[in-house]
mmCIF file of the N, C-alpha and C atoms, coordinates in Angstrom:
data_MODEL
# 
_entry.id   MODEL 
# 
loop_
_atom_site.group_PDB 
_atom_site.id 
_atom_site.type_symbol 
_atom_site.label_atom_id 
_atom_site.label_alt_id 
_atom_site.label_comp_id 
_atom_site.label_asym_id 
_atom_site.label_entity_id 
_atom_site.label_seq_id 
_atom_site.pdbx_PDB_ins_code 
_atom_site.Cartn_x 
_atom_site.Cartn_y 
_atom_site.Cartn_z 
_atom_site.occupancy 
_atom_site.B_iso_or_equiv 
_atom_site.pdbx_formal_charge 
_atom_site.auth_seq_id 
_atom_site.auth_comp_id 
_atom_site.auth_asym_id 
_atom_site.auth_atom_id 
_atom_site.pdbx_PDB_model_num 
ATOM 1   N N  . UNK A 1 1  ? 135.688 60.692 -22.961 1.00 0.00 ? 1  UNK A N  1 
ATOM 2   C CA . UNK A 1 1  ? 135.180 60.019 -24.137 1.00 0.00 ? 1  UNK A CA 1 
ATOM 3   C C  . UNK A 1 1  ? 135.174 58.510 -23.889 1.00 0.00 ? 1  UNK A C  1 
ATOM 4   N N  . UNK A 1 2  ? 134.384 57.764 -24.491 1.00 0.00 ? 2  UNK A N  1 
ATOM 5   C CA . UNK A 1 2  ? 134.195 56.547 -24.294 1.00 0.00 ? 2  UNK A CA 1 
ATOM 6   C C  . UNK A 1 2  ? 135.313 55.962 -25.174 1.00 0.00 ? 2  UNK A C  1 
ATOM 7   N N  . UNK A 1 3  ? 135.650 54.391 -24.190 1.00 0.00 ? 3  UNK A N  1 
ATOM 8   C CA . UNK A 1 3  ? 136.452 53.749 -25.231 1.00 0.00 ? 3  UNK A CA 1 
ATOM 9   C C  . UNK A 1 3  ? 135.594 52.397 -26.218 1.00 0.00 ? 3  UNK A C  1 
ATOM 10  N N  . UNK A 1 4  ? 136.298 51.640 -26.762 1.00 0.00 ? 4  UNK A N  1 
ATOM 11  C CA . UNK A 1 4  ? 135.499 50.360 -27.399 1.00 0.00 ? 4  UNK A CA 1 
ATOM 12  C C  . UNK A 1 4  ? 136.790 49.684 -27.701 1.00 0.00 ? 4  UNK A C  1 
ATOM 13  N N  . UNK A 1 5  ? 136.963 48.790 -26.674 1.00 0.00 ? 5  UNK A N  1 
ATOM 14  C CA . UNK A 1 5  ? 137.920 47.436 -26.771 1.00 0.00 ? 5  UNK A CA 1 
ATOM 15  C C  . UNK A 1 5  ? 137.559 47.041 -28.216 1.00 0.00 ? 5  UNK A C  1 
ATOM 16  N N  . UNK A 1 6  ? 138.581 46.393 -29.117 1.00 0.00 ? 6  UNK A N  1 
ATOM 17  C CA . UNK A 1 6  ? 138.166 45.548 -30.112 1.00 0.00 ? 6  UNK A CA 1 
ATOM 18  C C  . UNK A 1 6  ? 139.548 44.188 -29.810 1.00 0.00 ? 6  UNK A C  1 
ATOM 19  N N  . UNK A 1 7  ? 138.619 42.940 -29.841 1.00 0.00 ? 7  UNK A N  1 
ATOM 20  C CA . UNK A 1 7  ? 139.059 41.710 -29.638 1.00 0.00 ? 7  UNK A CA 1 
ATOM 21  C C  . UNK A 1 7  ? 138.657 40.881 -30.826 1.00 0.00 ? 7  UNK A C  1 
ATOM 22  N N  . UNK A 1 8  ? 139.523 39.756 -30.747 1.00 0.00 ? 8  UNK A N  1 
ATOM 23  C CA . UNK A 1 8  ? 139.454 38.961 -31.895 1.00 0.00 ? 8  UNK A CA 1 
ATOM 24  C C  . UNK A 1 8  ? 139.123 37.898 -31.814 1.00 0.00 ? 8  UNK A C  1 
ATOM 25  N N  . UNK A 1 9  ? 138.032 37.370 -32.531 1.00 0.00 ? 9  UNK A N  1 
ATOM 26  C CA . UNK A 1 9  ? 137.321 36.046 -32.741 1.00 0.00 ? 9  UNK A CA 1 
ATOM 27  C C  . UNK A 1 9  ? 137.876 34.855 -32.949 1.00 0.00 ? 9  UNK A C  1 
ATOM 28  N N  . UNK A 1 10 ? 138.912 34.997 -33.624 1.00 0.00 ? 10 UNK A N  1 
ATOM 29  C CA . UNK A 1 10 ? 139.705 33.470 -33.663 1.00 0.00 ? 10 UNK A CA 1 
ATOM 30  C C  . UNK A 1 10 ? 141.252 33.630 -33.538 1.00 0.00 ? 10 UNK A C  1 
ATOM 31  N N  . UNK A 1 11 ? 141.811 32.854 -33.316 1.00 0.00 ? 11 UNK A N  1 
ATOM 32  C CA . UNK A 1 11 ? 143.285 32.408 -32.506 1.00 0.00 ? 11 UNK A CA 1 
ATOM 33  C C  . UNK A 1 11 ? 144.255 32.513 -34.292 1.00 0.00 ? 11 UNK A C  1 
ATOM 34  N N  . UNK A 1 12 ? 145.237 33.435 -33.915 1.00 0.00 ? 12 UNK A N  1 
ATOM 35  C CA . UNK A 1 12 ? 146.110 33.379 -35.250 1.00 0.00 ? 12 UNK A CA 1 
ATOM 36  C C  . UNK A 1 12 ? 147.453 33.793 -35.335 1.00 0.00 ? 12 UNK A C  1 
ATOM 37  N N  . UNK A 1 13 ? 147.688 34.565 -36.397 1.00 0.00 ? 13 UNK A N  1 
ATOM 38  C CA . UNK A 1 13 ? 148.812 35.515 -36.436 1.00 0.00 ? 13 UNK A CA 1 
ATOM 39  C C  . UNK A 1 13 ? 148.780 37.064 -36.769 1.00 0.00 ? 13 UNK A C  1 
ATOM 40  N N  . UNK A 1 14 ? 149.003 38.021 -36.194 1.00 0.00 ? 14 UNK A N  1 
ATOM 41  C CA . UNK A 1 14 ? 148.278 39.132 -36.803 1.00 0.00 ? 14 UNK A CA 1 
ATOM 42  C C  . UNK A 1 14 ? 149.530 39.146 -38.304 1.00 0.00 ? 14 UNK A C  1 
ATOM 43  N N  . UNK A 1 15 ? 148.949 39.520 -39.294 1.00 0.00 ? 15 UNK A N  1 
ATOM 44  C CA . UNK A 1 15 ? 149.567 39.567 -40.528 1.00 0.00 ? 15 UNK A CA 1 
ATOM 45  C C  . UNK A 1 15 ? 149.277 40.707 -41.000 1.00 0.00 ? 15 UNK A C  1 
ATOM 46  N N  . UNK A 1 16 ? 148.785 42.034 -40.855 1.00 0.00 ? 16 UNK A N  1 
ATOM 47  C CA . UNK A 1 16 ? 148.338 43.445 -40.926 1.00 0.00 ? 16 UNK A CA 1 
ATOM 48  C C  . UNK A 1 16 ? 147.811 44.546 -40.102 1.00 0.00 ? 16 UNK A C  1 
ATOM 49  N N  . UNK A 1 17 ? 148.438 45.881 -40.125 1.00 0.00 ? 17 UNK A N  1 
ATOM 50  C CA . UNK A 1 17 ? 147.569 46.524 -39.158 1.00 0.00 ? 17 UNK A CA 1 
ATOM 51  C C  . UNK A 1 17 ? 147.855 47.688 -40.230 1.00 0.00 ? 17 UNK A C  1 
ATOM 52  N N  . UNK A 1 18 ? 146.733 48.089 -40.755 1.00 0.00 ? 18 UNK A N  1 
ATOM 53  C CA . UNK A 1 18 ? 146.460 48.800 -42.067 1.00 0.00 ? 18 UNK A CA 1 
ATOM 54  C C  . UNK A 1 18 ? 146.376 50.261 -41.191 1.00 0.00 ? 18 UNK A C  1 
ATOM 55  N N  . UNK A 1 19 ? 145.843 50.366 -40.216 1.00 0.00 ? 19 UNK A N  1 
ATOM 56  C CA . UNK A 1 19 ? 146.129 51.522 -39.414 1.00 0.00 ? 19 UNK A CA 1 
ATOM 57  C C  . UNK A 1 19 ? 146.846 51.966 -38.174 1.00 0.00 ? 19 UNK A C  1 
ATOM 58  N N  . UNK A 1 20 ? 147.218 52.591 -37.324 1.00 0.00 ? 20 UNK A N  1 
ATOM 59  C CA . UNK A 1 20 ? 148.397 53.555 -37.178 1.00 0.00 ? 20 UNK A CA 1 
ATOM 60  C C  . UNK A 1 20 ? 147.304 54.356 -35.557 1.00 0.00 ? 20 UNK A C  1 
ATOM 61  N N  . UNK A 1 21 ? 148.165 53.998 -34.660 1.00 0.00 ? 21 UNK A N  1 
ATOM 62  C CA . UNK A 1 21 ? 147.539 55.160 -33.048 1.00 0.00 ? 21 UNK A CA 1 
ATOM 63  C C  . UNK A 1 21 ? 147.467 56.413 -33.680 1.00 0.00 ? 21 UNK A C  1 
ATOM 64  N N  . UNK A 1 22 ? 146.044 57.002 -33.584 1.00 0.00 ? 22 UNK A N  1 
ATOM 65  C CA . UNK A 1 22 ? 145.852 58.375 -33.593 1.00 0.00 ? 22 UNK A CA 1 
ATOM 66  C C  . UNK A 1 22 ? 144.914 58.753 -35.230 1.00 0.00 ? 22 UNK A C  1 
ATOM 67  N N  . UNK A 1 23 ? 145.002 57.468 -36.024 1.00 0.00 ? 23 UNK A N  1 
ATOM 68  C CA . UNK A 1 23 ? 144.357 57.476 -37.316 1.00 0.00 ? 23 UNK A CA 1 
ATOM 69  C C  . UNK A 1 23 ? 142.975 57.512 -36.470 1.00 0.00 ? 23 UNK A C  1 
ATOM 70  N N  . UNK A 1 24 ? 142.056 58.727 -37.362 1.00 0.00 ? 24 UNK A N  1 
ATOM 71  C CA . UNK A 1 24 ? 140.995 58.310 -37.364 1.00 0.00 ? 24 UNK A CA 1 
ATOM 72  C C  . UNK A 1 24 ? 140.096 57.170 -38.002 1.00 0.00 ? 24 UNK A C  1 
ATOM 73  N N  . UNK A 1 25 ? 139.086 56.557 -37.916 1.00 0.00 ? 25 UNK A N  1 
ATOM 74  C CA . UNK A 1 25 ? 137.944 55.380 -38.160 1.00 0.00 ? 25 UNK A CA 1 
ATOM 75  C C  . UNK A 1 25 ? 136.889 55.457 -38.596 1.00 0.00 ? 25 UNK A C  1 
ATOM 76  N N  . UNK A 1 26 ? 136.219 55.022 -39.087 1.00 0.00 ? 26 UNK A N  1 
ATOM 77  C CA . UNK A 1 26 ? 134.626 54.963 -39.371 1.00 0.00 ? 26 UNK A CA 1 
ATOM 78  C C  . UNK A 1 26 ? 134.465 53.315 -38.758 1.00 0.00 ? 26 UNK A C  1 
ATOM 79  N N  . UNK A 1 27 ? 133.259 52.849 -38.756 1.00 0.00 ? 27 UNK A N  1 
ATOM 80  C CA . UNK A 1 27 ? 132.831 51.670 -38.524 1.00 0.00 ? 27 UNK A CA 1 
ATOM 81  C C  . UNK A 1 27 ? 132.582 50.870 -39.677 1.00 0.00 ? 27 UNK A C  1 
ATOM 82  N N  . UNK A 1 28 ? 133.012 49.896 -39.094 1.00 0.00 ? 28 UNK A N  1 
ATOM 83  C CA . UNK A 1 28 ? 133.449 48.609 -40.229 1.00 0.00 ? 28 UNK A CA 1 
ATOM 84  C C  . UNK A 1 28 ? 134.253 48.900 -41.399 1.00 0.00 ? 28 UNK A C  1 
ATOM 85  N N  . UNK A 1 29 ? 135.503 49.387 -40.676 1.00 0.00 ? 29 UNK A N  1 
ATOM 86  C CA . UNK A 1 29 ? 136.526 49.994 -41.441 1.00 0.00 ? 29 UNK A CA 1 
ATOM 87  C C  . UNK A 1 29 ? 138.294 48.994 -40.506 1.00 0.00 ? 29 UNK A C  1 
ATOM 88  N N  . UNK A 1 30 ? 138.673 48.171 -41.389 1.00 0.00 ? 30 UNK A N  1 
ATOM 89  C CA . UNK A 1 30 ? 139.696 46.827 -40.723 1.00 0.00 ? 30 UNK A CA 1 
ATOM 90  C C  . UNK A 1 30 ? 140.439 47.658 -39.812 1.00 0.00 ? 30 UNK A C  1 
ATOM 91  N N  . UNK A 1 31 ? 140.931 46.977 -38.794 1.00 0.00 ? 31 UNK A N  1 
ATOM 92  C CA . UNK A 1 31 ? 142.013 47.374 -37.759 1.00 0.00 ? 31 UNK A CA 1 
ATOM 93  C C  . UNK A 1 31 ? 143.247 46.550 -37.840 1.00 0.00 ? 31 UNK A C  1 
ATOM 94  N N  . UNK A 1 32 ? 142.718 45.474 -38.068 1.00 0.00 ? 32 UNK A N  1 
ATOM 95  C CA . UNK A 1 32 ? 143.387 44.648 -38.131 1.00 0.00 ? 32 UNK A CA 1 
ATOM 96  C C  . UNK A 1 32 ? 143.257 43.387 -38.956 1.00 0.00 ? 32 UNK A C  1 
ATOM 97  N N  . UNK A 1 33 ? 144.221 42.659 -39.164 1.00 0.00 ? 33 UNK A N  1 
ATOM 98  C CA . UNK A 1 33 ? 143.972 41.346 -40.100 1.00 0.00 ? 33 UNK A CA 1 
ATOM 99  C C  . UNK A 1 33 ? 144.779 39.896 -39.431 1.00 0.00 ? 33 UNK A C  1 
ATOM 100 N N  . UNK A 1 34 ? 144.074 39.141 -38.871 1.00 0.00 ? 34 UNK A N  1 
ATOM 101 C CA . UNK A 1 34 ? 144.480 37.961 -38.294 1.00 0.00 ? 34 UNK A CA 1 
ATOM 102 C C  . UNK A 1 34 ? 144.401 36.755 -39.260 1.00 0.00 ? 34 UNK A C  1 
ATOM 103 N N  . UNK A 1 35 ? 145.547 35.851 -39.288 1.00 0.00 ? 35 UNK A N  1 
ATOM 104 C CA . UNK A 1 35 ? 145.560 34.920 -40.362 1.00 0.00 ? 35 UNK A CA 1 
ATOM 105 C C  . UNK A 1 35 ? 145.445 33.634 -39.841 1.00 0.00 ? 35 UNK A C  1 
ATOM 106 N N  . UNK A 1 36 ? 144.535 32.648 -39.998 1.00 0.00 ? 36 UNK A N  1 
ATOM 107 C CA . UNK A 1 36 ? 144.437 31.706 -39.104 1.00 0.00 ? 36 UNK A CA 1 
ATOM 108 C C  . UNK A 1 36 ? 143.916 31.040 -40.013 1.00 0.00 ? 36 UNK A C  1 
ATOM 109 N N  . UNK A 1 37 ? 144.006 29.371 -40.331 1.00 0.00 ? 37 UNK A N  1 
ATOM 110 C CA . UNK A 1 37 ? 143.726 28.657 -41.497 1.00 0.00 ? 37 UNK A CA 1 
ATOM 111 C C  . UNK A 1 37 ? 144.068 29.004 -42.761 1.00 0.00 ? 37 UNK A C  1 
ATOM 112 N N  . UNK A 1 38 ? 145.387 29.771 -43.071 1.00 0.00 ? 38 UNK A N  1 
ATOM 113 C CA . UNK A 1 38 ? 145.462 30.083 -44.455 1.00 0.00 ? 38 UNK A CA 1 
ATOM 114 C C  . UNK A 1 38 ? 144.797 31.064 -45.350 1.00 0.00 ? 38 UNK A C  1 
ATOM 115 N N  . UNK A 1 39 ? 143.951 32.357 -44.414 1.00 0.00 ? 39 UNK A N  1 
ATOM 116 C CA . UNK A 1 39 ? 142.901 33.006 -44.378 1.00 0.00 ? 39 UNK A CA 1 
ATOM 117 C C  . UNK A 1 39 ? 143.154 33.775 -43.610 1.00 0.00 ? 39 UNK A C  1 
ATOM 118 N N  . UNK A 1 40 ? 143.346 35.027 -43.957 1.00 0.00 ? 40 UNK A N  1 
ATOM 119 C CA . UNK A 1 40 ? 143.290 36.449 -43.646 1.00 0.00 ? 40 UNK A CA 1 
ATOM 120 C C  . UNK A 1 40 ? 141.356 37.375 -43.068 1.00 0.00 ? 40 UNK A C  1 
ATOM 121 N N  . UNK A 1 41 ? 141.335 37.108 -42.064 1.00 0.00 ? 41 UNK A N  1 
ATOM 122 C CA . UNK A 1 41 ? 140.385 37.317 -41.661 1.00 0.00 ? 41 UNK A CA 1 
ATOM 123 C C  . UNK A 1 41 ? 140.458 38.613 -41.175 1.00 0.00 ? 41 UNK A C  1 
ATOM 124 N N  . UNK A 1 42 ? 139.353 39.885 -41.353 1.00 0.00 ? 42 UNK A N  1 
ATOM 125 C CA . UNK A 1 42 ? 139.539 41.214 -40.930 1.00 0.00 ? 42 UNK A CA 1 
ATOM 126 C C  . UNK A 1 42 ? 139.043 41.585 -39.798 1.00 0.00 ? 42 UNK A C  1 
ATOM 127 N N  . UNK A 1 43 ? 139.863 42.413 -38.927 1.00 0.00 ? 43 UNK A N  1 
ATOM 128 C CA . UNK A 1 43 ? 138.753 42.752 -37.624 1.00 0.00 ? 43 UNK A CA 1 
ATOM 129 C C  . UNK A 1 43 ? 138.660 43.890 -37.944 1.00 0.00 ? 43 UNK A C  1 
ATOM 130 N N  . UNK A 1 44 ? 137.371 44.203 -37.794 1.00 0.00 ? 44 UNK A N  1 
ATOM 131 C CA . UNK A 1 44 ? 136.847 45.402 -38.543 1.00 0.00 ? 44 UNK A CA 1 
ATOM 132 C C  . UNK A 1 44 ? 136.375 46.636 -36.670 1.00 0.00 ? 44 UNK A C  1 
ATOM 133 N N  . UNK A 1 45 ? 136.193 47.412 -37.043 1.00 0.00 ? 45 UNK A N  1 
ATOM 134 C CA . UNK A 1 45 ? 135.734 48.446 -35.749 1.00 0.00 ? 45 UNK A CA 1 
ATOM 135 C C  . UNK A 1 45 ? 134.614 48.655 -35.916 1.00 0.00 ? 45 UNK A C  1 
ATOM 136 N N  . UNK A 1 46 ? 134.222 48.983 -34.294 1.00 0.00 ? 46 UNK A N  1 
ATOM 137 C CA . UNK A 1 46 ? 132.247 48.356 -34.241 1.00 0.00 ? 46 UNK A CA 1 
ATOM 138 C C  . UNK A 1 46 ? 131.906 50.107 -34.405 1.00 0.00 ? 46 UNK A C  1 
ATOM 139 N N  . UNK A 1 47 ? 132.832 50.621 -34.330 1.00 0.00 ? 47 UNK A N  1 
ATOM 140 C CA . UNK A 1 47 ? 132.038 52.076 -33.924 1.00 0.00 ? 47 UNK A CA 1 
ATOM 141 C C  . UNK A 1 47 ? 133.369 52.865 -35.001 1.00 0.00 ? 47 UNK A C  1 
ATOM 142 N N  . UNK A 1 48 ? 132.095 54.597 -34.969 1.00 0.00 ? 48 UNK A N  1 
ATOM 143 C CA . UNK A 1 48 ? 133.392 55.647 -35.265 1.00 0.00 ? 48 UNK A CA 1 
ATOM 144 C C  . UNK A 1 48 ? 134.078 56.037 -34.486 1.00 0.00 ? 48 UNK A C  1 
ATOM 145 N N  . UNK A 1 49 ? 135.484 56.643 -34.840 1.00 0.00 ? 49 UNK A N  1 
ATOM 146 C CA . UNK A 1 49 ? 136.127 56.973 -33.597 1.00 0.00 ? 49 UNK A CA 1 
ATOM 147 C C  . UNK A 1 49 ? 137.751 57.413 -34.422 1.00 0.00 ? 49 UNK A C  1 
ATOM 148 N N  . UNK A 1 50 ? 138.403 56.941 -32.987 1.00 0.00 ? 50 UNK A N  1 
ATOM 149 C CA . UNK A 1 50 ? 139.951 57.473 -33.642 1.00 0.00 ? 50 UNK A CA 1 
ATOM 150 C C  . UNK A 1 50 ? 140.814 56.472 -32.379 1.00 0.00 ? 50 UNK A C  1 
ATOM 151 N N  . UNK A 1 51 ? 141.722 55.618 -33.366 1.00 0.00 ? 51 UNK A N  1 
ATOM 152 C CA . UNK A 1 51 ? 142.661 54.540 -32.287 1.00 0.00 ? 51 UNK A CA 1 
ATOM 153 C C  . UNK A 1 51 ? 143.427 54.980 -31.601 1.00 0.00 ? 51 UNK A C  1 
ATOM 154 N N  . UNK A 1 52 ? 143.020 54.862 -30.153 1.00 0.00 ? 52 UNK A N  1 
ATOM 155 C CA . UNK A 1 52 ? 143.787 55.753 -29.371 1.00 0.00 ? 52 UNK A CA 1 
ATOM 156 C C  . UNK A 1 52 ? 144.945 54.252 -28.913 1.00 0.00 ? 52 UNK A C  1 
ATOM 157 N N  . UNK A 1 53 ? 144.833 53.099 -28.946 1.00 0.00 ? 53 UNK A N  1 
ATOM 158 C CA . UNK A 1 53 ? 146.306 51.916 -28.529 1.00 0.00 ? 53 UNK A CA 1 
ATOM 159 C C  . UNK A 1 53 ? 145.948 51.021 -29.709 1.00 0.00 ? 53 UNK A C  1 
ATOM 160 N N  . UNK A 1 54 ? 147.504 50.249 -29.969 1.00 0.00 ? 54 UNK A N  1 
ATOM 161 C CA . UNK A 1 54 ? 147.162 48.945 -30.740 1.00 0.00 ? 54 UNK A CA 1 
ATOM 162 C C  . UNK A 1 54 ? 147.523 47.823 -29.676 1.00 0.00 ? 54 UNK A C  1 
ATOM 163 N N  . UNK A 1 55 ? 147.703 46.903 -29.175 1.00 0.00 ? 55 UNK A N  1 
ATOM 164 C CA . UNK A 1 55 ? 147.916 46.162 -28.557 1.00 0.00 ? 55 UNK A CA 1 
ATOM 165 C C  . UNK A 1 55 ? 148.778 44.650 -28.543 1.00 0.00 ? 55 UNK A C  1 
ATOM 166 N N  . UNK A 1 56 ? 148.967 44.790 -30.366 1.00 0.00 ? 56 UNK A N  1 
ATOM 167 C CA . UNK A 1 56 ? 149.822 43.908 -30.658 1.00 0.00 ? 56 UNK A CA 1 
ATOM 168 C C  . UNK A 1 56 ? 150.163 44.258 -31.937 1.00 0.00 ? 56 UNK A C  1 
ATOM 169 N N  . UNK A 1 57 ? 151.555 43.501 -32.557 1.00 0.00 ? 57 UNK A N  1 
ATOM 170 C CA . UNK A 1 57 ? 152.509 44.299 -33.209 1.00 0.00 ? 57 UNK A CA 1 
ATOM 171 C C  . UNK A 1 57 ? 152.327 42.789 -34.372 1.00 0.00 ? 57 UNK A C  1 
ATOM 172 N N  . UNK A 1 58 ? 152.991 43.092 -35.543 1.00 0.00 ? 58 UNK A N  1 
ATOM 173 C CA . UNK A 1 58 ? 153.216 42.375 -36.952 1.00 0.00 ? 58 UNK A CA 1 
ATOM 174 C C  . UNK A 1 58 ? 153.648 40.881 -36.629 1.00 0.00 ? 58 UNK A C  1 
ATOM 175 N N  . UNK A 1 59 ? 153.024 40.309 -36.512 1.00 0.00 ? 59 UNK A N  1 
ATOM 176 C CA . UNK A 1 59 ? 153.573 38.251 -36.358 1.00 0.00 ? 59 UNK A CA 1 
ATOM 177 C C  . UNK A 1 59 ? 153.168 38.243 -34.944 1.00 0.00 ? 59 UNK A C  1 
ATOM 178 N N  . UNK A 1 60 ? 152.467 39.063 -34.223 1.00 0.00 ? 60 UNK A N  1 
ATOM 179 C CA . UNK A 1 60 ? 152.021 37.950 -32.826 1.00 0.00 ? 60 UNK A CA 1 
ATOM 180 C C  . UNK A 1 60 ? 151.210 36.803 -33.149 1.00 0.00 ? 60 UNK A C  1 
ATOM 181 N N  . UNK A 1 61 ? 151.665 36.228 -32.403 1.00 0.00 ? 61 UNK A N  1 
ATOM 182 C CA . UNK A 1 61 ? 150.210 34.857 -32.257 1.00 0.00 ? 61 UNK A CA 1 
ATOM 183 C C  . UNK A 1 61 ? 149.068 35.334 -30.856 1.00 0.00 ? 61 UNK A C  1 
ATOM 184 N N  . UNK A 1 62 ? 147.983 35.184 -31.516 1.00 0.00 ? 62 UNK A N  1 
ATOM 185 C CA . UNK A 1 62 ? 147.297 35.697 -30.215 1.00 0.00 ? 62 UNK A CA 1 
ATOM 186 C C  . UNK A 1 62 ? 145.658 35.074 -30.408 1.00 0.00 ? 62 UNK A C  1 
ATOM 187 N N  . UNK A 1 63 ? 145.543 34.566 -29.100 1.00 0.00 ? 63 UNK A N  1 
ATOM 188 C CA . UNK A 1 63 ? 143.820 33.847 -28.835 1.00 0.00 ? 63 UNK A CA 1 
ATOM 189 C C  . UNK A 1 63 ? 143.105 34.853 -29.177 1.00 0.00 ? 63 UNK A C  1 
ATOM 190 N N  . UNK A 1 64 ? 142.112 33.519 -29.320 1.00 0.00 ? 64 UNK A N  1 
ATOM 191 C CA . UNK A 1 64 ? 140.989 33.492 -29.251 1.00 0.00 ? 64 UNK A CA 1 
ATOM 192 C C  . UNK A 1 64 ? 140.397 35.092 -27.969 1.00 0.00 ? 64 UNK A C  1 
ATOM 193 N N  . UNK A 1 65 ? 139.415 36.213 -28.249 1.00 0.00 ? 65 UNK A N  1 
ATOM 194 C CA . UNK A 1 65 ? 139.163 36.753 -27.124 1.00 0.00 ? 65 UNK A CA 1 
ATOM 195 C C  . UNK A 1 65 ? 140.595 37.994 -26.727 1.00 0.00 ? 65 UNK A C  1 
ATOM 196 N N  . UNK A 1 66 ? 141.231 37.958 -27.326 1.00 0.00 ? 66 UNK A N  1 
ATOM 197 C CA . UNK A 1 66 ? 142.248 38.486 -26.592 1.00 0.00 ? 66 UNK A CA 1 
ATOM 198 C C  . UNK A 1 66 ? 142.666 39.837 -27.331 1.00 0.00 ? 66 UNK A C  1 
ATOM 199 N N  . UNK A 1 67 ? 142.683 41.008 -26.503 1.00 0.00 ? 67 UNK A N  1 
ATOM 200 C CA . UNK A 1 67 ? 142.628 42.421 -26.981 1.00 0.00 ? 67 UNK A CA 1 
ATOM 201 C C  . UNK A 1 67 ? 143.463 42.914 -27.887 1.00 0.00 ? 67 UNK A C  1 
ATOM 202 N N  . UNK A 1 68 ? 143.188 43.577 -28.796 1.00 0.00 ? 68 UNK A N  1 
ATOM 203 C CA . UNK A 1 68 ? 143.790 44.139 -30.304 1.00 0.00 ? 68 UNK A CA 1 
ATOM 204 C C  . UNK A 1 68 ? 143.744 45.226 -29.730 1.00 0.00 ? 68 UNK A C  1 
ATOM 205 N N  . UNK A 1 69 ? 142.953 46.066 -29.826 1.00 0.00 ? 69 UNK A N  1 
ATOM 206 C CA . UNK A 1 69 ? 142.741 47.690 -30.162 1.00 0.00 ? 69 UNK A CA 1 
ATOM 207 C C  . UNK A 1 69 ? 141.945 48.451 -29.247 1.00 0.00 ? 69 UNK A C  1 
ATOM 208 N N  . UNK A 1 70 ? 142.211 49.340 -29.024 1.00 0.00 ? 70 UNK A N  1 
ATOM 209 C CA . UNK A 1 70 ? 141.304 50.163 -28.233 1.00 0.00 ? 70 UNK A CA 1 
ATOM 210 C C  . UNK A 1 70 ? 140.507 51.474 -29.057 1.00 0.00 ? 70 UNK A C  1 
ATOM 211 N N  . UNK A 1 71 ? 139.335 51.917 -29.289 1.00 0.00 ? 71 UNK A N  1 
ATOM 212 C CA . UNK A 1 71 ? 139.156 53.078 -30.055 1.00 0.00 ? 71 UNK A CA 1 
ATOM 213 C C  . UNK A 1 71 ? 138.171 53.913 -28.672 1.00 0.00 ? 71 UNK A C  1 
ATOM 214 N N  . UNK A 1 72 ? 138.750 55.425 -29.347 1.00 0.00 ? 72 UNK A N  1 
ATOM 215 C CA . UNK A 1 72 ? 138.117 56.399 -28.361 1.00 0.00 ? 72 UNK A CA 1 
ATOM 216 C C  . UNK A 1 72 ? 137.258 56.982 -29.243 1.00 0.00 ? 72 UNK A C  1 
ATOM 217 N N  . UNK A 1 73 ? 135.887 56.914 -28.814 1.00 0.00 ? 73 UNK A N  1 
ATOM 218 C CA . UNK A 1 73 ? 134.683 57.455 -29.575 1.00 0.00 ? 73 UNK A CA 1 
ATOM 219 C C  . UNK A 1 73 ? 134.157 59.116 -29.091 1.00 0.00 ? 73 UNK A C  1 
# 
């Protein structure tokens, strides 16, 4: 099965991960929530599927570009 990296657009803190390895997905459904400027910004999943890794845990700080999630489609 194919995977789909999901990475994050701007440099923050992750402050949510509303879902859980092994939850299934729909697309444009949050993975995650990065807080950067006082603003909770959502990373949403490009595809359907089911999260097979998370890649970072509650209060990382993490760039710009730099891998969140993996989903297996």
């Amino acid at each position: 099965m194919p995977e789909i990296k999901i990475v994050t657009e701007v440099a923050g803190r992750i402050c949510a991960l509303p879902v859980a390895v092994g939850d299934g997905i729909g697309e444009g459904d949050d993975v995650v929530f990065v807080e950067a400027m006082k603003m909770e910004i959502p990373v949403a999943a490009p595809a359907d599927g089911t999260l097979k890794s998370l890649h970072v845990a509650l209060d990382d700080v993490v760039a710009e570009g730099q891998l969140l999630a993996v989903i297996e489609t």
